[in-house]
Every structure is written in structure tokens, then in C-alpha cells.
C-alpha positions as CSV (number, residue, x, y, z in Angstrom):
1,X,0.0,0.0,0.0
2,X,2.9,2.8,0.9
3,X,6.2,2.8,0.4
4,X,7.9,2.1,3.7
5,X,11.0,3.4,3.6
6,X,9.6,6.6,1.9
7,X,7.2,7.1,5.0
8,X,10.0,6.4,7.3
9,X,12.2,9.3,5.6
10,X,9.4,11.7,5.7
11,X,8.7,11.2,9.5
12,X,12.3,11.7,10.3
13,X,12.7,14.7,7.7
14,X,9.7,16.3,9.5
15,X,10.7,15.4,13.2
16,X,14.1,17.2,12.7
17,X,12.4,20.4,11.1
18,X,9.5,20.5,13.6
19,X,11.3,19.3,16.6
20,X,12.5,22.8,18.5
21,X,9.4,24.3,17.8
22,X,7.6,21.5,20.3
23,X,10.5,21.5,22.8
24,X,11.4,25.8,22.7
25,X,7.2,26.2,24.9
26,X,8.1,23.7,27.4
27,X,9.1,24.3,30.9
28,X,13.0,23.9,31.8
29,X,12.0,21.6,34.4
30,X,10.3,19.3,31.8
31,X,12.9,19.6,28.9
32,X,15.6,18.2,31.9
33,X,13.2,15.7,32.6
34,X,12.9,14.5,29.8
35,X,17.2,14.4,28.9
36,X,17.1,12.3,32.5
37,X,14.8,9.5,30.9
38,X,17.0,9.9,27.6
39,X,20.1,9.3,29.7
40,X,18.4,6.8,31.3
41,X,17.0,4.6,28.6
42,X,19.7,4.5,26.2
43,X,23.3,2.5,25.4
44,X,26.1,4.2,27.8
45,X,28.4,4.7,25.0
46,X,25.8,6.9,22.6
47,X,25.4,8.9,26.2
48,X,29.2,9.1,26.8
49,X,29.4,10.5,22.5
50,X,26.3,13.1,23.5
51,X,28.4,14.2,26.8
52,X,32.0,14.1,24.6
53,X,29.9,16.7,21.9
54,X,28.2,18.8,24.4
55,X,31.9,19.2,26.1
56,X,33.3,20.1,22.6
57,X,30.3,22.9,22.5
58,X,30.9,24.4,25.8
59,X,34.2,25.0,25.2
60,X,33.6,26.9,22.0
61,X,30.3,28.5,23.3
62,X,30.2,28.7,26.6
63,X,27.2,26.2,26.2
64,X,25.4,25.1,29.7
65,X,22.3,23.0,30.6
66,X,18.9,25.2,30.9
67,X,16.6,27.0,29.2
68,X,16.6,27.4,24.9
69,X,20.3,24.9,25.8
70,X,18.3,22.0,27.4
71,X,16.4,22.2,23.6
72,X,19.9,21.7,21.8
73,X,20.7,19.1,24.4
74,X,17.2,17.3,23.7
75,X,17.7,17.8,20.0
76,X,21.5,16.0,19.9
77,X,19.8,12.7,21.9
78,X,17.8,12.5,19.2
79,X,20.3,12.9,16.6
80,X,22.6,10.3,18.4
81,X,20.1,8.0,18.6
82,X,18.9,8.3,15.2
83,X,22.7,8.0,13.9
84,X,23.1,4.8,16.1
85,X,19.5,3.3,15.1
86,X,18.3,3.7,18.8
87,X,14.5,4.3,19.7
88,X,14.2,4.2,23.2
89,X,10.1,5.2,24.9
90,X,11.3,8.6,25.3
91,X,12.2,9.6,22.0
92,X,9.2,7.6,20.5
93,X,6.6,9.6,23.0
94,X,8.4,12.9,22.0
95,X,8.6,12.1,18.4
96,X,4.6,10.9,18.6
97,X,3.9,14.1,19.9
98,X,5.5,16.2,17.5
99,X,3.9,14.2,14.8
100,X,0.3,14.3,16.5
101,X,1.1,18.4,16.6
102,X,2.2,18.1,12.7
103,X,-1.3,15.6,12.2
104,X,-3.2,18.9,13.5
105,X,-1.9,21.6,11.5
106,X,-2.3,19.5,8.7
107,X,-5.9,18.5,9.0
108,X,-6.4,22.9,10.0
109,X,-4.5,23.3,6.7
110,X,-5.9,20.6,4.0
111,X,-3.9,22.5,1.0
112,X,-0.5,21.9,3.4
113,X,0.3,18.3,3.3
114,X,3.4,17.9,1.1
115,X,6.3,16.4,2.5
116,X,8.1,19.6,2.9
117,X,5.7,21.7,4.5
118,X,3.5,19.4,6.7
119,X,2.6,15.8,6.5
120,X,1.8,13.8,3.2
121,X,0.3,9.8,3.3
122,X,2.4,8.1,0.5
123,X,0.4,5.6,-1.3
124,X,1.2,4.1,-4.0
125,X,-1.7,4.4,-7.2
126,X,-2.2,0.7,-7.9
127,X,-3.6,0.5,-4.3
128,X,-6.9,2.8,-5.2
129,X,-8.7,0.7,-8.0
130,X,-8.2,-2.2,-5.6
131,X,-10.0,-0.3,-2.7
132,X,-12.8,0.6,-5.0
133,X,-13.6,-2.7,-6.3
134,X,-13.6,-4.0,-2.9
135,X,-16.3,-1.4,-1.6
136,X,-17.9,-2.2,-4.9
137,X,-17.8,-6.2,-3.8
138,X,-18.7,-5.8,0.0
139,X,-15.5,-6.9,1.0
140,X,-14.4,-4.7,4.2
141,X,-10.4,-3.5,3.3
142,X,-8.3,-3.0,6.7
143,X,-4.6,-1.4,7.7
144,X,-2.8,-3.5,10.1
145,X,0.5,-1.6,10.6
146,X,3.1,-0.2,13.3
147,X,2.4,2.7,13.7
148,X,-0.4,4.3,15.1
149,X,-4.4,4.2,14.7
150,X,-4.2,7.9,14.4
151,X,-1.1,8.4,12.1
152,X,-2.7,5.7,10.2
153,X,-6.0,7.6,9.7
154,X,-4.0,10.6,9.1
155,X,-2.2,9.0,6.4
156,X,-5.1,8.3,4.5
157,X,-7.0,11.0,4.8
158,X,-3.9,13.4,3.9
159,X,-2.6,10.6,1.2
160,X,-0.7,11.1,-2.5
161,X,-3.8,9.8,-3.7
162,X,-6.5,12.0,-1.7
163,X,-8.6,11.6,1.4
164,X,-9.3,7.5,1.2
165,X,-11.1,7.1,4.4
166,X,-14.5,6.3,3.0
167,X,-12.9,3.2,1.3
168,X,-10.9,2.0,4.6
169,X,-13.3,-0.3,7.1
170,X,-11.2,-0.9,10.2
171,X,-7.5,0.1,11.0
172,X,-5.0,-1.8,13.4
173,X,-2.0,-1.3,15.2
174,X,0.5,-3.1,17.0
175,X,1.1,-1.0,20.3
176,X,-0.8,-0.4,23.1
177,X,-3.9,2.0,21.9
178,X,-4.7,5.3,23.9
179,X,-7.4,6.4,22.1
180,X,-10.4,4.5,23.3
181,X,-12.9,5.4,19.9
182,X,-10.7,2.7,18.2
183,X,-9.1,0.5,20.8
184,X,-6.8,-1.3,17.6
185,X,-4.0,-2.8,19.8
186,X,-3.5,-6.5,18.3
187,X,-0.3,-7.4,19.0
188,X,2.9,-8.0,16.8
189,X,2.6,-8.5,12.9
190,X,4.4,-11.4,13.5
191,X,2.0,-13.4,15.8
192,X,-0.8,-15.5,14.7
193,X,-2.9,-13.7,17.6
194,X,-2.9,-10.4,16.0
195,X,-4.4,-11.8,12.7
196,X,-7.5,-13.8,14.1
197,X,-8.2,-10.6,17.0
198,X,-9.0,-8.5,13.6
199,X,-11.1,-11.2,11.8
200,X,-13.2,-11.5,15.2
201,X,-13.8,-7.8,15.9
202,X,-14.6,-7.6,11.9
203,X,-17.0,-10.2,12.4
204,X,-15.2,-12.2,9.6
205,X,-13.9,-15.8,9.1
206,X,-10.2,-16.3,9.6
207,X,-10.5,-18.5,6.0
208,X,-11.8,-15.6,4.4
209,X,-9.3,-13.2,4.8
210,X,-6.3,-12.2,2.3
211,X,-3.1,-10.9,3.9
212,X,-0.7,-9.0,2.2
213,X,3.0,-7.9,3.7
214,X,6.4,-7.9,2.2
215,X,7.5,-9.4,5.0
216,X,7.4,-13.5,5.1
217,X,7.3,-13.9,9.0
218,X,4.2,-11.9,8.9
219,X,2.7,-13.9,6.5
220,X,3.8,-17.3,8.0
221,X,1.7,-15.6,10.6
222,X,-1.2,-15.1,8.9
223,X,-0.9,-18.5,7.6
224,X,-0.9,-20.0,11.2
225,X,-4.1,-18.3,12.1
226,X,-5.7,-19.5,9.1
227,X,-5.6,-16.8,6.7
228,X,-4.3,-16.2,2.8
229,X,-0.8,-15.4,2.9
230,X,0.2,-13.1,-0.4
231,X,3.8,-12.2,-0.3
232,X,3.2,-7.8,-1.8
233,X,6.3,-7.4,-4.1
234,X,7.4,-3.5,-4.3
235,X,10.6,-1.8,-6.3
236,X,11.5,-1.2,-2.8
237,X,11.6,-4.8,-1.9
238,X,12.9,-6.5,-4.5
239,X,14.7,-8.5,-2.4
240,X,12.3,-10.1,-0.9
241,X,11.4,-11.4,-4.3
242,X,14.7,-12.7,-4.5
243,X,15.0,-14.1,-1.6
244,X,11.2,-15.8,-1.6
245,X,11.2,-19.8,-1.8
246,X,8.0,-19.7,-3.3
247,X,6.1,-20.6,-0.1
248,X,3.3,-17.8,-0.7
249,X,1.7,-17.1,-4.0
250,X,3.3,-13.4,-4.8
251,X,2.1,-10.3,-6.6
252,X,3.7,-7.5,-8.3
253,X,-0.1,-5.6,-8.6
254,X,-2.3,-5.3,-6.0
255,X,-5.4,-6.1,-9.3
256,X,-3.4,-9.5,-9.3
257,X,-5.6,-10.3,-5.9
258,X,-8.6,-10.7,-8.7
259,X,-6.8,-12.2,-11.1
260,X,-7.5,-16.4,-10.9
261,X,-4.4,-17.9,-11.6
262,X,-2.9,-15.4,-8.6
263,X,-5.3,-16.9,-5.8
């Protein structure tokens, strides 16, 4: 349905951009806080490489620990932890914040949701026939993803492709829910549970539903609870095509679902 990687790079693109204008309103007392559960939660030696920089900018500046600094020293956590691949629960609840402050200006601002100036859903085009034929056919489409409900709905609604909502029927994530309208926590992609939790509360037999993912440990997933595994072959993963042992039926279109000889 998106393109992953492309997603990924426009969440990071807009947290750096966006990120000093969350932290520069907050309280000193919070913005330390919040370094101490950094410190805290993350591998000694990216803290010891944030304390060897911030040492390096004092002597040249003068640089010390409150007020506008505390922002600087919030923003180098994250840019450590980014450069060493490092999400810890602090920088993922200050990064979902940001992102549900970028999800509101967008939806205020329907003409601003380009990668560059607020928050764009890719999607690639293929996916839109398919969601139109399955309204068409009765058959309930849902999103089963990482991140959350409401960056999922945000997605669509603010997509490449327009607002899709009206074609989506249910949407599901894989962390612990705190908005009780959707209550979407299922568990990981990559347990059977996750899979047959979404067919019950759709009020649908596990048998009857088609899973796509390019990933094959979420399919052999899907295939334990009982459902159609269909490895989704993307430009962006064409090593998974590569790599495939044939084990799932595969599909370079998303119209290939209708197609017979693809079932």
C-alpha cells in the first residue's frame, strides 16, 4: 500500500524540522526531565558520545544546561540515537507528539500536506482501483501496521492519492492503543494472535481473509491463524522477491488479488 522506507524518511525529515518548535514552549524543568529518561533509557556509549559533543560545545560556546540549551541538548539525543539506530520510549513519545502536533496543522491546513511543509500519506496508485472494487464487492479492506491508529488515519486521509477514508473499514496497530474510539492494539505482525483478533472484531472468518505484507514472517503468521498469505512485491523490496522460496503465492499488482491464476 505505501512505500515504507519513503514514509519512514518523511517522519524523520519532518521530526528534525519540527522538533525545537515543540521542545522551545516547554518548561526547563520538563525539557531536563525528559534528557534524565533519555540518559536513562539509552546505550552508555551513545550517552558518553552526547556528553563528549556537548563538552566540545561548551568549550567553544560557553554552552550550559537550561533553558533554549536543554532544547539543543534534547535535539542531539535524538540525533545520536537516530545515527546509532536507537529508539528508546522517550524519543518515541516525543517524536509521537511532534507528529500528533504536525497531524493537526495538517488536517487545519488541507492544502499543506506535502512532505516539505506538513505531512503527506504516501500511497502508491495501484492501491486505489483495488479499494474501489472491494467497496464495490462488499468486501471490508483494513490497515494492520506499526504505527499508530491515528497516524494511520492521518495518512489516509492526507494521502498522494486524496482523502481514502471512505474506502478504509477498520484500522489496526500493533502497540498499546490510547485512544479509546478505536481501541486497535492487536499485538505483533508477526503473531498469529494479531491476525484472528482483527477477523473476530470484523466479524469475519479467519478463512476468508487475504493478507498482504512484504515481509514473510508476517505472512507465516497469517498462515498459522488460518488466513491467505500473499507475499506484496514492491521496487523497494525486491529483495524479498529474491530471496522468496516460493512458499506464498506473490504479486507485483495489488489487481493481481482478482486475477485467478494469482489466488
Amino acid at each position: 500500500m505505501t512505500d515504507q522506507d519513503y514514509a519512514r524518511r518523511c517522519h524523520d525529515t519532518y521530526i528534525r524540522k519540527h522538533l525545537a518548535d515543540y521542545l522551545t514552549p516547554m518548561p526547563e524543568i520538563d525539557l531536563l526531565r525528559m534528557i534524565r529518561r533519555m540518559e536513562r533509557q539509552m546505550p552508555p556509549n551513545v550517552w558518553d558520545e552526547i556528553q563528549s559533543e556537548l563538552q566540545r560545545l561548551r568549550g567553544m560556546y560557553g554552552f550550559g544546561p537550561g533553558g533554549s540549551d536543554a532544547v539543543l541538548v534534547v535535539q542531539m539525543c535524538a540525533r545520536f540515537l537516530h545515527q546509532h539506530d536507537v529508539r528508546t520510549e522517550e524519543l518515541l513519545s516525543i517524536e509521537g507528539q511532534v507528529w500528533k502536533a504536525g497531524r493537526r496543522r495538517s488536517s487545519m491546513s488541507p492544502n499543506n500536506n506535502t512532505p516539505e511543509g506538513g505531512l503527506e500519506g504516501h500511497i502508491y496508485p495501484d492501491f486505489i482501483p483495488l479499494l474501489r472494487i472491494c467497496r464495490t464487492m462488499g468486501i471490508p479492506v483494513c490497515l494492520f501496521a506499526e504505527p499508530s491508529v491515528a497516524e494511520q488515519v492521518q495518512m489516509i486521509r492526507l494521502s498522494s492519492q486524496g482523502d481514502l477514508a471512505s474506502l478504509i473499514s477498520g484500522y489496526f496497530d500493533t502497540a498499546d492503543s490510547t485512544e479509546e474510539e478505536h481501541n486497535a492494539s492487536v499485538g505483533a505482525k508477526t503473531e498469529p494472535n494479531g491476525y484472528l483478533e482483527i477477523a473476530q472484531r470484523m466479524n469475519a472468518n479467519i478463512k476468508d481473509v487475504v493478507v498482504l505484507s512484504v515481509d514473510e514472517k508476517e505472512l507465516e503468521a497469517a498462515r498459522a491463524a488460518g488466513a491467505h498469505a500473499v507475499l506484496r512485491i514492491r521496487p523497494a523490496y525486491w529483495s524479498n522477491a529474491k530471496d522468496a522460496d516460493g512458499s506464498f503465492p506473490a504479486c507485483c499488482s495489488m489487481m493481481q488479488l482478482f486475477d485467478s491464476e494469482s489466488r
